[in-house]
N, C-alpha and C positions, 0 to 999 in steps of 0.2 A: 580644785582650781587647775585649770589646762595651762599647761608650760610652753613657751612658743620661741624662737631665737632670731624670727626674724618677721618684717610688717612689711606688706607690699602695699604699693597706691592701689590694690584693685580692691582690696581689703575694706577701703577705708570711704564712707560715706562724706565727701568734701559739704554737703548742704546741710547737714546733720552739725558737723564740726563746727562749723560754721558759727551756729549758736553759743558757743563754750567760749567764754573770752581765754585770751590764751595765758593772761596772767596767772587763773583758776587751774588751768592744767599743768601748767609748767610750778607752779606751788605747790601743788599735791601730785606731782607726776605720773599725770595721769593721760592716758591717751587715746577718749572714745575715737571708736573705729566705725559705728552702725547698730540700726537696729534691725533685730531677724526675730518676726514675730512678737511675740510680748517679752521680749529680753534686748537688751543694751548691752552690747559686747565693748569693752573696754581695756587695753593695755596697760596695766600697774606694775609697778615694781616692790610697793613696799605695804604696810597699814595703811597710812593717810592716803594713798591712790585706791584705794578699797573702801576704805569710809567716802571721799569723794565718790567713786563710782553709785555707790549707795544714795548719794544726795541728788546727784543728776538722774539717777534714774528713779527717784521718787519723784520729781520735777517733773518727769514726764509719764510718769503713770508709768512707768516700768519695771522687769525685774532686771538685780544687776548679772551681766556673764563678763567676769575677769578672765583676762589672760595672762598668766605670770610671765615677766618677763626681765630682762636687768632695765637698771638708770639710764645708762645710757643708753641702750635702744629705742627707750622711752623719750626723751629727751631730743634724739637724733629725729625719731619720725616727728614730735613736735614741731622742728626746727624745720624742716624739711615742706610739713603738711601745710602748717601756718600763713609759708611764705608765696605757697600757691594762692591762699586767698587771697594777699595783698594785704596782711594785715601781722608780719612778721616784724616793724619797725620794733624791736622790746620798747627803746627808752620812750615811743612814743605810739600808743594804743589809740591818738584820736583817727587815725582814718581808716579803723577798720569796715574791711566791708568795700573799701574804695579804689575805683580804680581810676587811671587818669582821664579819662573823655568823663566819665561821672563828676570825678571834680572841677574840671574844668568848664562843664557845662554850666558851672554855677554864676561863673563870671559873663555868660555869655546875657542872661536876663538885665534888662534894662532895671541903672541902681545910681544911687547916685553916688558920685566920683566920689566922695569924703570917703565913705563906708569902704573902698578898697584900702583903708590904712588898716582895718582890720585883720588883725595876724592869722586866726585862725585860718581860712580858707585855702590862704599863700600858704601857710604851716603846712596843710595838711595834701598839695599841690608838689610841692618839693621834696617832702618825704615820699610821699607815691612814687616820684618819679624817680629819687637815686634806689628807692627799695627793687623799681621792675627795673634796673641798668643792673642793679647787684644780682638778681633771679635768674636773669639772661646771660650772666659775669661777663657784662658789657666793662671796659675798661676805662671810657670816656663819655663824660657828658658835657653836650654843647649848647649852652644857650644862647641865639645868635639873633640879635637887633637887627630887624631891616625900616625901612621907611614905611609901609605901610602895617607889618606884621613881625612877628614873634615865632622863630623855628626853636623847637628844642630836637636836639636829634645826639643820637646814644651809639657808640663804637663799639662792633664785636665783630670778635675775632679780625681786626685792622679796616674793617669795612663801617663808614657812616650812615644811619638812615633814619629816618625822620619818625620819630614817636608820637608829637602833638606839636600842635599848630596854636595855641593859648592866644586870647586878644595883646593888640598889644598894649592897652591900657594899663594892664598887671606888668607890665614888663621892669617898671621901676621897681616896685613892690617885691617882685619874683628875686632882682638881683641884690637889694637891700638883705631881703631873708638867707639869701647867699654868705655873703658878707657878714650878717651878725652871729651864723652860726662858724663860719672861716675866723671871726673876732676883729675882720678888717673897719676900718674907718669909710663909715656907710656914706657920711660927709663930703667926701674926696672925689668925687668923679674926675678930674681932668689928669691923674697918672695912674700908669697901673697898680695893683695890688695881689700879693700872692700870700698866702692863708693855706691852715689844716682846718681838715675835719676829723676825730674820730667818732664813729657810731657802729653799735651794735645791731646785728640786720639777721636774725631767724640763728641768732647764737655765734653769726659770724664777726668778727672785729675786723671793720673795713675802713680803713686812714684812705682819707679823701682830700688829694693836692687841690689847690682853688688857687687857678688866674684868674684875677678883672682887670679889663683892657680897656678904657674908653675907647666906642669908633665914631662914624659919621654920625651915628644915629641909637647913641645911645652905647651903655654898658654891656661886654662881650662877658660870659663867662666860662672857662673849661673846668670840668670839675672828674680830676684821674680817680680814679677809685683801685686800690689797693690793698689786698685780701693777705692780712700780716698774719693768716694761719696757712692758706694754699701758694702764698706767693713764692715758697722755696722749694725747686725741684733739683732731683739729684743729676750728676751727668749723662744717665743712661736714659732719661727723660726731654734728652734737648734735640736728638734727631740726627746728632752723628754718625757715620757709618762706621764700621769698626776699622779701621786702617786709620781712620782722623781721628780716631776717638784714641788708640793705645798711643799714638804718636803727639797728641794733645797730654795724654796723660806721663806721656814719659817727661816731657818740655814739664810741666807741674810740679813734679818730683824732684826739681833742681834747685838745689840751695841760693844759685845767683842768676841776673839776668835779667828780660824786660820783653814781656809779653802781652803784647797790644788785643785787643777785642776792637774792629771798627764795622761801620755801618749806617745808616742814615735813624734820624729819630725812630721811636717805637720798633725797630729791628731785634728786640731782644738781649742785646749787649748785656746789661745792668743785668739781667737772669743771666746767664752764662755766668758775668763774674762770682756773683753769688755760689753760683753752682761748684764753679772751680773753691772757691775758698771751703767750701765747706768737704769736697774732695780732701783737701791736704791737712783742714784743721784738726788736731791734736793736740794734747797736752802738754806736748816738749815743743808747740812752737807758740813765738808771740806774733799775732796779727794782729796791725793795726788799719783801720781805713781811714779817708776824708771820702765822705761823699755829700751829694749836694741833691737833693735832703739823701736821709740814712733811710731807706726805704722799707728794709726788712732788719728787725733787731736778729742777731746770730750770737747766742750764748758762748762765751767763754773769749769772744772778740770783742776788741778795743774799736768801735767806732764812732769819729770824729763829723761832726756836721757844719760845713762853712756854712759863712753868716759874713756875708759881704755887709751890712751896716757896720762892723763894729771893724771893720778887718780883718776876719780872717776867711782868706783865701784859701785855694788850694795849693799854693805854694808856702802859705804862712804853716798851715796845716802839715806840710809834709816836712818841713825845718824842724820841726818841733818832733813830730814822727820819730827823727831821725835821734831824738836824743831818749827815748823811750827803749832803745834795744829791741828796735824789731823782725824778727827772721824774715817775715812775709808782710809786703806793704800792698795795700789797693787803693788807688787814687780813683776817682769815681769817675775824671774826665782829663783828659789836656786840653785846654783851653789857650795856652798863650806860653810862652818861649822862656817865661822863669821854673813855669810848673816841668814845663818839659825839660828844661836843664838840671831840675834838682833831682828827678825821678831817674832820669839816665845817672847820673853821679849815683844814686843811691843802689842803683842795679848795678854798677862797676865797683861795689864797697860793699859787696857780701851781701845784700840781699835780693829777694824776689821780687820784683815789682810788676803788678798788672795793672793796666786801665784802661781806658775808651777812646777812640779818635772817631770823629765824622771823616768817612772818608766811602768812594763808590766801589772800592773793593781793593784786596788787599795789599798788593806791590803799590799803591800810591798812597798807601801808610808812610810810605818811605821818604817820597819829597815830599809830604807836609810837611813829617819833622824837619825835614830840610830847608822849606820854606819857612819856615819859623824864627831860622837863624840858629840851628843845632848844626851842630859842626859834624861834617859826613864820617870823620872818623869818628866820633862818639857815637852815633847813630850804629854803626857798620859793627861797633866793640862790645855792644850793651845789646841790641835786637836779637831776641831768638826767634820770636816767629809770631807773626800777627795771623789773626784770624778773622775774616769777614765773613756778615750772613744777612741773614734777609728772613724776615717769618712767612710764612706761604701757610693757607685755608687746607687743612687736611678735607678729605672726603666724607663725607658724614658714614657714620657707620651703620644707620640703621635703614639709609634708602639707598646704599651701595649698590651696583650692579655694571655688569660689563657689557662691553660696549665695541664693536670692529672699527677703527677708525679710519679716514680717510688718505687717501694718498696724500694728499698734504699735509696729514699729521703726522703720516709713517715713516715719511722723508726724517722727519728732525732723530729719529732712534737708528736711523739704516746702519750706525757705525757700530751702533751698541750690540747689534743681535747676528748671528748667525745668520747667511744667505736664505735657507730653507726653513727657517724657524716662522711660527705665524706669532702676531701681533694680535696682547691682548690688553686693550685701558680701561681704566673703571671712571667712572663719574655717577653722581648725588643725582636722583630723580626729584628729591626734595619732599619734604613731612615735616609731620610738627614740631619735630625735636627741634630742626634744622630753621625752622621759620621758610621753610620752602626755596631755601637757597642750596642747598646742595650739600655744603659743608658744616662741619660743626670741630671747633677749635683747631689750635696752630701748630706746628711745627717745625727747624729750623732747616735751611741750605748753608752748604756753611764750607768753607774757600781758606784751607790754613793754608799760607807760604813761610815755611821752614829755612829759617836763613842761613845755608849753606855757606862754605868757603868761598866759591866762585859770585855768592850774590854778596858777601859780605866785600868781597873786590870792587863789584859791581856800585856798593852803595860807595865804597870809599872814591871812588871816579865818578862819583856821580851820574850816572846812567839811567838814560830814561826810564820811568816804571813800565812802559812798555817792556822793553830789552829786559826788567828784572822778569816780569810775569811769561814772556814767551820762552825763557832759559827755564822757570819752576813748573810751567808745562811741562814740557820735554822732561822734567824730571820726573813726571809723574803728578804733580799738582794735580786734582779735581779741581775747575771752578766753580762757580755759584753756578752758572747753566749747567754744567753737567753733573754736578750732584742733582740741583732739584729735575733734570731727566731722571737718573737712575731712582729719585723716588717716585716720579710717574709711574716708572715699569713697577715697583712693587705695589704701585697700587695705594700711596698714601696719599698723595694730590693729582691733580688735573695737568696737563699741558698749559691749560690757556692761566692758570696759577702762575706756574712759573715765567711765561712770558710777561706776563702781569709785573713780577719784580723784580727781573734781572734785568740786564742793558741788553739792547736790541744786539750790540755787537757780540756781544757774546754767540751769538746763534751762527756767524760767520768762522765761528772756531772750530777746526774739523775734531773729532773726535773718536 
């Protein structure tokens, strides 16, 4: 028996597999790869993946050829092979074989209205469609009511595009199935609804947030998908450059204080925080969080999830916190001027506290808490240093290639480079990996302002956030535009990226 350590796709006959339901293989783990001749070449790990290989290949007239190999290689390429068919759903095997335009063409034949109560169809319509958002590790799915029609349309890497176009007859049916797998009240159309999902999808554990919105024309749904084995990366995976990153890290290291993450929704915040927390977690500290929901479970942390029916908040949340003895606090957001007063008190009383603010970059971190009604010397006492970002479409890596650019692109680098130096950018020609767009997944730009003596003056005078941001220039500050420049020059995204998500005035910033 021939020993192997690893299974490439080029190995592996997809039409052949095809045949093998995947309960059958993943029970006896086993993992036919092809046939070569009068033999069945097949990956085992143990007896029973050998007697199985034995049974399949007497089913087809064959002889069996095993490949020894471990559990989990076997299991990985299962997981992996499966979900290329479309037929990776574990907990639910009816749409093997199917893909969306296939099922959805079923609704397109003239039927009569009653027979769309039938679950199947819808069943097997919806698991299709969150299984190719998870294949793709789309982040959102939209199912959007219009007056005459039904758009579903799926987020990756921050970019929306339209999957299937379904009648919109199903459309009640489609959001009802929604709903009863969320556990919402199917009942209730005239206020929102917000619901979990969890579901297994080619061996991954994927927790799926659910909003239902009524609009003009019927029930909206968003539905986040949330990967609680990939969704935690460490700090040296979020795109820092190393001067923010040991100066982030040194701010971490501090027993007291109040260190903001801000930025506009899906900018990545909530991964940073993660990130950071799992940087300083140890066994000599206690952390606790409130966050709203608890997105990713982090062993040996205390975390708390508001539930605004019952009352508690994130202010009730962090009251309570505070009686727990805890070294290091994470508050998931400030939202309103109690949570923001208890977090600053809790940062001027021995501990660490980080959280999130909506804001467009980071010295106007400063007058929202101000606006709120926090008092500028608390703000000025307790602030070590906020950090804003923005996620930006890396370059795909496998249709990469360089590119002379224009004088009008070379203008935006002319401060960066040497007079005599030439200019070289790369951009995505686009392939299949990439879906023909260029890019393929994200990475951060990211603007820390370091609260200095003279800005800590600044806030207690309350000083325009302009005045704070043009003095943390001059100190050296990167912005959001000129980090995601200097990751142009390396080569990790596009120019027209970065103008895409920083503010136009930023480009007026000499540099």
């Amino acid at each position: 028996m021939e020993n192997i350590n690893s299974i490439r796709d080029d190995e592996i006959d997809l039409a052949f597999v095809k045949d093998v339901p995947l309960t059958f293989a993943k029970n006896n783990v086993v993992m036919p790869l092809k046939k070569i001749d009068r033999f069945l070449m097949a990956a085992v790990a143990d007896e029973s993946g050998f007697f199985a290989l034995r049974e399949l290949s007497r089913k087809h007239h064959l002889k069996p050829y095993p490949l020894k190999t471990t559990v989990d290689i076997v299991i990985d390429t299962i997981n992996r092979v499966y979900g290329q068919l479309g037929t990776a759903v574990e907990v639910m095997e009816g749409i093997s074989g199917d893909d969306l335009s296939t099922v959805a063409t079923e609704f397109q034949r003239p039927r009569d209205i009653l027979e769309l109560t039938e679950e199947a169809p819808i069943i097997r319509l919806l698991n299709a469609l969150i299984q190719q958002a998870a294949m793709e590790n789309a982040s959102d799915i939209h199912i959007e009511p219009y007056e005459k029609e039904l758009d579903v349309r799926i987020r990756i890497d921050g970019m929306l595009r339209t999957v299937l176009t379904p009648p919109k007859i199903i459309q009640n049916a489609l959001i009802s199935r929604v709903k009863i797998m969320a556990n919402l009240d199917i009942a209730e159309k005239r206020l929102p609804q917000d619901g979990r999902i969890r579901i297994l999808i080619g061996g991954r554990d994927i927790d799926i947030r659910v909003s239902v919105v009524p609009t003009s024309f019927g029930e909206r749904a968003v539905l986040r998908l949330l990967d609680r084995k990939h969704g935690l990366i460490g700090m040296d995976e979020l795109g820092f450059d190393g001067k923010e990153k040991m100066r982030f890290d040194e701010l971490l290291g501090r027993t007291n204080g109040f260190i903001l993450v801000t930025g506009p929704t899906g900018s990545g915040k909530t991964t940073t925080l993660y990130a950071a927390i799992n940087r300083i977690h140890t066994e000599e500290k206690n952390i606790i969080t409130v966050e709203d929901p608890v997105e990713y479970q982090i062993k040996g942390i205390g975390q708390m999830q508001v539930n605004t029916k019952v009352g508690f908040t994130f202010a009730t949340g962090l009251r309570s916190i505070l009686r727990q003895d805890p070294d290091v606090i994470m508050v998931g957001e400030i939202r309103d001027f109690e949570t923001a007063e208890i977090a600053i008190q809790a940062s001027l009383t021995g501990h660490l506290v980080l959280s999130t603010l909506h804001t467009n970059d980071a010295p106007s971190a400063v007058t929202r808490l101000i606006d709120m009604g926090v008092e500028s010397f608390l703000v000025a006492s307790s602030l070590m240093a906020v950090l804003a970002q923005r996620l930006v479409r890396n370059i795909c890596p496998y249709c990469r290639k360089q590119y002379v650019p224009t004088e009008s692109e070379a203008k935006y680098f002319s401060s960066l480079l040497e007079p005599s130096s030439s200019l070289t950018l790369y951009r995505g020609a686009g392939c299949d990996k990439c879906k023909g767009s260029g890019y393929l997944g994200r990475t951060g730009i990211f603007e820390l302002l370091y609260v200095d003596r003279e800005i800590r003056q600044m806030i207690t005078e309350r000083k325009d956030s302009q005045i704070i941001k043009d003095h943390a220039v001059s100190k050296g500050m990167k912005t959001l535009y000129q980090d995601g420049l200097h990751k142009v020059l390396k080569g990790y995204t596009t120019l027209e990226e970065i103008m895409r998500v920083t503010q136009k005035d930023y480009a007026d910033i000499q540099i």
